[in-house]
C-alpha positions as MATLAB code, in Angstrom:
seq = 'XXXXXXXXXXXXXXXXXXXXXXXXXXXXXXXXXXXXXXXXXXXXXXXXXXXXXXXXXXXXXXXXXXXXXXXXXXXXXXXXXXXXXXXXXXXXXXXXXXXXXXXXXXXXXXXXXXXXXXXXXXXXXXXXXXXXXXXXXXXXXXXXXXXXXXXXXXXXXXXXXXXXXXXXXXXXXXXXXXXXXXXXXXXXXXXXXXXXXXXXXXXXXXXXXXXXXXXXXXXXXXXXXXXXXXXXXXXXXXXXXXXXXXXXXXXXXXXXXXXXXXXXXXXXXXXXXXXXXXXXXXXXXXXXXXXXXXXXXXXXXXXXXXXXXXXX';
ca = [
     -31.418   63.249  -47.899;
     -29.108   63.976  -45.158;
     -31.770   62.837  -42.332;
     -31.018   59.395  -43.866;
     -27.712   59.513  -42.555;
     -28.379   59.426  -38.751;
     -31.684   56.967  -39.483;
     -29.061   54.239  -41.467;
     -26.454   54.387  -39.087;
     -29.281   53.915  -35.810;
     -30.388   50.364  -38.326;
     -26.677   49.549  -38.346;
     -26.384   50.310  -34.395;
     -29.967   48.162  -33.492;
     -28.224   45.572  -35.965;
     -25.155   45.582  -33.451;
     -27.601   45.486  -30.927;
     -28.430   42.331  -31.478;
     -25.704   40.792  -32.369;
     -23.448   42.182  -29.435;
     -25.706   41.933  -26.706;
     -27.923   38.546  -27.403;
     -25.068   37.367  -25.962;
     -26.039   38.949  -21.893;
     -29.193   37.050  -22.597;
     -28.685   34.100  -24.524;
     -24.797   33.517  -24.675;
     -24.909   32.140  -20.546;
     -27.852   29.700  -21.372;
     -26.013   28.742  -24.635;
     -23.071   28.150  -22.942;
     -24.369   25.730  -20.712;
     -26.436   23.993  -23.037;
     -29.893   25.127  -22.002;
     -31.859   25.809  -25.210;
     -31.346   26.014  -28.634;
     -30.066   29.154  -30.576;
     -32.658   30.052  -32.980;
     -35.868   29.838  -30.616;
     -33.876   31.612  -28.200;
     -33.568   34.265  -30.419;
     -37.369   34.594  -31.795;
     -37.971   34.469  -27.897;
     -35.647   37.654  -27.305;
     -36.347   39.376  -30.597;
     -40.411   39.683  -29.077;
     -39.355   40.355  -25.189;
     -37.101   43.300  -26.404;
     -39.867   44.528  -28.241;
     -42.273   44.358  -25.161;
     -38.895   46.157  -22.941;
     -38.941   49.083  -25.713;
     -42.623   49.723  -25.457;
     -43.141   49.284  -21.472;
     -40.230   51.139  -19.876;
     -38.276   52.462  -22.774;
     -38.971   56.367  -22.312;
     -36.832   57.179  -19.192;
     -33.964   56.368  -20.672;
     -34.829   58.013  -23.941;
     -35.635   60.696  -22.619;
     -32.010   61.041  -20.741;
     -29.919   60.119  -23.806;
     -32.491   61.977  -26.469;
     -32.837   65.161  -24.175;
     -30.826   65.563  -21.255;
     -27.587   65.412  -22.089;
     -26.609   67.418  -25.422;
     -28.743   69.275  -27.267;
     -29.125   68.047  -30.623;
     -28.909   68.815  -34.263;
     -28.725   66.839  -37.619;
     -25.138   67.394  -38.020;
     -24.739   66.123  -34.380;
     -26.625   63.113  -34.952;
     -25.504   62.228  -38.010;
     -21.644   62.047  -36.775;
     -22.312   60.837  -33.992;
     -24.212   57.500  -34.841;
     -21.941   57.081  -38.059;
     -19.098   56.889  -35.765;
     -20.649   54.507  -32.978;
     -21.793   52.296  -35.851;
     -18.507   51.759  -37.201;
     -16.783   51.677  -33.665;
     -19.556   49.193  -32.822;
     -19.215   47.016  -35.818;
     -15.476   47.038  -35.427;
     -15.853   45.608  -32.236;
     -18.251   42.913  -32.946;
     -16.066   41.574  -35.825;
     -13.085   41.774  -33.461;
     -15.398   39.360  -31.296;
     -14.703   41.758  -28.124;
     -17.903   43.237  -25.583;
     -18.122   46.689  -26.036;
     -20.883   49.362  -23.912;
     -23.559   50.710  -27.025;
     -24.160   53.405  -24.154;
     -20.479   54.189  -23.871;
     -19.694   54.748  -27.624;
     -22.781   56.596  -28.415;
     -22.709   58.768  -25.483;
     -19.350   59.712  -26.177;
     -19.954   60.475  -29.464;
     -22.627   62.537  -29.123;
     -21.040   64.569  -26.237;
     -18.206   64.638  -28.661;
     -19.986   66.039  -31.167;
     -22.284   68.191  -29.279;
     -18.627   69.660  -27.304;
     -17.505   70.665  -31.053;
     -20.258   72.092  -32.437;
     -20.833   73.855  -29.038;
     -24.071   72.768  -28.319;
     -25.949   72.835  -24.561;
     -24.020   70.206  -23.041;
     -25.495   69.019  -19.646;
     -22.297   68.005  -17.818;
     -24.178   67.483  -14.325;
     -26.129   64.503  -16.203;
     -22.879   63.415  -18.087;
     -21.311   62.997  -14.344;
     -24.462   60.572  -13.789;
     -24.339   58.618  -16.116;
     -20.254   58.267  -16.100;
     -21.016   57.331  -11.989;
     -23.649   54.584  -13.008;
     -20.985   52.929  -16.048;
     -18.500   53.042  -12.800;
     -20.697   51.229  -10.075;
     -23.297   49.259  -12.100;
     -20.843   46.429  -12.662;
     -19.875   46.127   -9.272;
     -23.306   46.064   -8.200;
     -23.877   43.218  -10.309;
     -21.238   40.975   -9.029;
     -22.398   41.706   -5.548;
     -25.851   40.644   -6.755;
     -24.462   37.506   -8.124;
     -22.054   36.669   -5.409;
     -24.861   36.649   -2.683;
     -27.319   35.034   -5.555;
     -24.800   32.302   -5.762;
     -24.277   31.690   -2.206;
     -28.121   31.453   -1.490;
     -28.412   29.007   -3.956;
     -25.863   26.731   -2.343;
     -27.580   27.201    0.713;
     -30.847   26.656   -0.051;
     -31.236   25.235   -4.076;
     -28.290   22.674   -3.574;
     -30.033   20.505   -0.613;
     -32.925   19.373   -3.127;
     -32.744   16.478   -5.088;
     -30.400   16.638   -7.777;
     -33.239   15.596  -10.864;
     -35.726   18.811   -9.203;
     -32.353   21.066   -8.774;
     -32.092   20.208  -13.001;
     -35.632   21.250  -13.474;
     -35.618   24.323  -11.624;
     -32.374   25.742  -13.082;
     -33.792   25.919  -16.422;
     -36.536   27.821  -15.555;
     -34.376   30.041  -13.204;
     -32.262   30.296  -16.093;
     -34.336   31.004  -19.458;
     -36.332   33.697  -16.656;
     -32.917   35.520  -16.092;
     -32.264   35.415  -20.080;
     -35.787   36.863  -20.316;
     -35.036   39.577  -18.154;
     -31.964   40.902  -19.846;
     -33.778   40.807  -23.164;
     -36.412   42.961  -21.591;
     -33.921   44.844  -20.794;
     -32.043   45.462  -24.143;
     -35.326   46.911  -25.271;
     -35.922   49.321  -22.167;
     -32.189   49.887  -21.946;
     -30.173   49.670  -25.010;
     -32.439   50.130  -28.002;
     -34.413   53.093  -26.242;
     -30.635   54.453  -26.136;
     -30.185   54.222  -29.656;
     -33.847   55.401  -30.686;
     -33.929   58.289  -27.921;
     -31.847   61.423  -29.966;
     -33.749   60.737  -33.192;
     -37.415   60.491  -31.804;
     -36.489   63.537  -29.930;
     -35.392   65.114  -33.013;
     -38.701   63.958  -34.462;
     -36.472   61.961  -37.275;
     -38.439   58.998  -36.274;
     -42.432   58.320  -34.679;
     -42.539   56.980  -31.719;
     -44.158   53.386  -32.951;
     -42.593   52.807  -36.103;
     -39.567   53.284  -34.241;
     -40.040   50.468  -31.881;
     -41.093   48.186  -34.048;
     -38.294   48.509  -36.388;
     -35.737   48.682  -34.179;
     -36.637   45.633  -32.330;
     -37.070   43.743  -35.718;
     -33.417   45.426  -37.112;
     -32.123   43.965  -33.643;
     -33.809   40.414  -33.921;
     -32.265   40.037  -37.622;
     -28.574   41.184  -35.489;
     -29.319   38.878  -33.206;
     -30.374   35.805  -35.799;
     -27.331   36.456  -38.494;
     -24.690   37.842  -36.218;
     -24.624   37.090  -32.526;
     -22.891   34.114  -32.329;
     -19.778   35.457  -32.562;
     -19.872   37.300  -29.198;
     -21.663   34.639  -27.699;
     -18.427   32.425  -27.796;
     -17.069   34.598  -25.856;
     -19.433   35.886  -23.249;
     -20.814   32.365  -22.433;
     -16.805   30.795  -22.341;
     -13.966   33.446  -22.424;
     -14.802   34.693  -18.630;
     -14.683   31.772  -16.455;
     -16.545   28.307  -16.311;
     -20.216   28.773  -16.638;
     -22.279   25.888  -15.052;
     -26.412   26.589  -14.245;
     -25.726   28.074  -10.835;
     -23.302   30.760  -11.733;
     -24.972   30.982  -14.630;
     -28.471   32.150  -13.242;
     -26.843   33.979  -10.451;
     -24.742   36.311  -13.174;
     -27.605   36.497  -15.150;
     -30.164   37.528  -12.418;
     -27.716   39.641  -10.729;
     -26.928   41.794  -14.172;
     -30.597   41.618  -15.081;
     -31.561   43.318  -11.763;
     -28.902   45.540  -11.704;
     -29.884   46.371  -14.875;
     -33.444   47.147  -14.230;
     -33.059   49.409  -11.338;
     -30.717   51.975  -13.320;
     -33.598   51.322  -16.186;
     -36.169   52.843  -13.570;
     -34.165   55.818  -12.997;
     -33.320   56.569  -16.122;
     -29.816   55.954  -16.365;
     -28.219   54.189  -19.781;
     -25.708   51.405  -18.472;
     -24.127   48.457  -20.198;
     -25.520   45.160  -19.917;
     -22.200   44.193  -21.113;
     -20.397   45.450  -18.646;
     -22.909   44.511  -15.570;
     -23.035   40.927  -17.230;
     -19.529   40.381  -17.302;
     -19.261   41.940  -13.618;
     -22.086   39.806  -12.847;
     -19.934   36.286  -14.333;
     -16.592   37.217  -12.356;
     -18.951   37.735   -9.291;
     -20.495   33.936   -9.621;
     -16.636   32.967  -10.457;
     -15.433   34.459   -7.347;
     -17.639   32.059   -5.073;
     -15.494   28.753   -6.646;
     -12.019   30.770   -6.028;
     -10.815   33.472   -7.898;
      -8.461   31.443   -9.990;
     -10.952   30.529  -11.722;
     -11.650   33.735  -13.136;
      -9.886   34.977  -16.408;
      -8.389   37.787  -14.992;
      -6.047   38.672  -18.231;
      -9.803   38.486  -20.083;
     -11.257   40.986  -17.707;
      -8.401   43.059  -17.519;
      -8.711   43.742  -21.623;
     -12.457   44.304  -21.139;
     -11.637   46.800  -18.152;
      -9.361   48.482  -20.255;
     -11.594   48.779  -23.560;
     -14.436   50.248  -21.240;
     -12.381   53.279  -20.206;
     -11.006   53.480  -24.202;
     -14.417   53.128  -25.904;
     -16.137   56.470  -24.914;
     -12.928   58.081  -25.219;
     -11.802   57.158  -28.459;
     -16.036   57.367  -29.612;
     -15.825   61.344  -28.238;
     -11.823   62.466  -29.645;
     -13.585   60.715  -32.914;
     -16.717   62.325  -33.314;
     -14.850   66.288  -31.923;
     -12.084   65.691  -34.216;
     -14.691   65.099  -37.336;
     -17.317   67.801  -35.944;
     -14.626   70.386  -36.571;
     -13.388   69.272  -39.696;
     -16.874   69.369  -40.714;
     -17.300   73.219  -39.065;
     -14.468   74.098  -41.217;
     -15.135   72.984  -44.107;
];
């Protein structure tokens, strides 16, 4: 019975998936009134399902195996305390890194319990949550300047056309990249642990994240599409291109990174082109300062709980 706990709290976390982080693919396109929510979402529940199955296993591998070795008592505090930080979030209506929580819980955990903790691969990953988002907003700052160079001197009824392609492309790329990314996160440690098969895993985890996404994701999407700065088609693709390809090259090396955090570096890059007042600084200033808390609070949680459970 206790391998149920670790399995229920990974259905609550893919759940969160999808309703926190629909928003880096959808909320941008929603926002500036591109398509509609609920074929948006069928579209993103299938391409996450095809970004799980395709390029999934690098990352897996570095969350599942690389950094702490793993027990059932490891993963079952662990992903019981990133689903409830997680959750918490989401009904607070504030972005928060999957990666960050879960990774700090289960180096919390593993720290406790004095597992094999690979510190040298901890460093990496803490390096690529540092950089990633900046690399995003350079993406979308040059994105956004090409455009205006090159897009802007069409005609204005083409420019329309072209945008929405541009722009449900870029949401398909960060949905393809919630599967490779953020649900092979989540499903690494317990197909490692052999708690889950390989298959069944990815199927239910992209359909536990498409019913996230369908009941729950508007919430977030409020604020990821509004709460950062003006979104119109241009800075929209360009922040959504930009985090999508920032995205997939830490995918291809392995590394677990937020698409939170690169999207929302990626909108206050396509903000900066138009002036920086028109960025919500006091907005990203909160979100700077919940990325450093998260992983903290997710580790002190899951040590703290680790040794009550040793003791007792």
């Amino acid at each position: 019975m206790t391998e149920l706990i670790p399995v229920a709290a990974c259905i609550l976390i893919a759940i969160a998936i999808g309703s926190n982080d629909t928003s880096n693919a959808l909320g941008i396109c929603i926002g500036c009134g591109i398509i509609k929510f609920k074929k948006a979402v069928i579209l993103f529940g299938f391409i996450v399902l095809l970004g799980i199955f395709l390029h999934g296993q690098k990352v897996m591998n570095t969350v599942g195996r690389d950094i702490v070795e793993v027990n059932l008592s490891i993963l079952s505090i662990s992903f019981t305390i990133s689903a409830f930080l997680i959750i918490f979030s989401n009904w607070k209506k504030m972005p928060l890194s999957i990666h960050q929580v879960l990774i700090g819980s289960l180096a919390g955990a593993g720290v406790s319990f004095h597992a094999e903790v690979s510190y040298i691969k901890l460093g990496e990953i803490l390096l690529s949550w540092a950089i990633s988002p900046f690399v995003a907003l350079l993406f979308a700052f040059g994105i956004y300047n090409l455009m205006e160079k090159t897009l802007s001197k069409l005609p204005f009824i083409m420019i329309e056309r072209i945008l929405r392609i541009l722009l449900l492309m870029s949401g398909f790329l960060i949905a393809y990249n919630t599967g490779a990314n953020e649900l092979a996160t989540v499903l690494g440690p317990v197909i490692h642990s052999n708690l889950l098969d390989r298959t069944p895993a990815f199927f239910f985890g992209a359909v536990f994240v498409f019913l996230g996404a369908f009941f729950l994701s508007y919430r977030v999407i409020e604020t990821i599409g509004k709460g950062i700065t003006a979104i119109d088609p241009y800075s929209g693709f360009a922040a959504q291109f930009g985090a999508g390809c920032t995205v997939m090259f830490f995918t291809f090396v392995g590394m677990p990174i937020s698409t939170t955090y690169c999207i929302i570096g990626a909108i206050s890059g396509a903000g900066l082109v138009k002036g920086m007042g028109t960025v919500n600084v006091k907005f990203i200033k909160k979100v700077f300062l919940n990325w450093i808390l998260a992983p903290l609070l997710a580790f002190i949680l899951s040590y703290a709980i680790a040794k009550l459970y040793i003791t007792i």
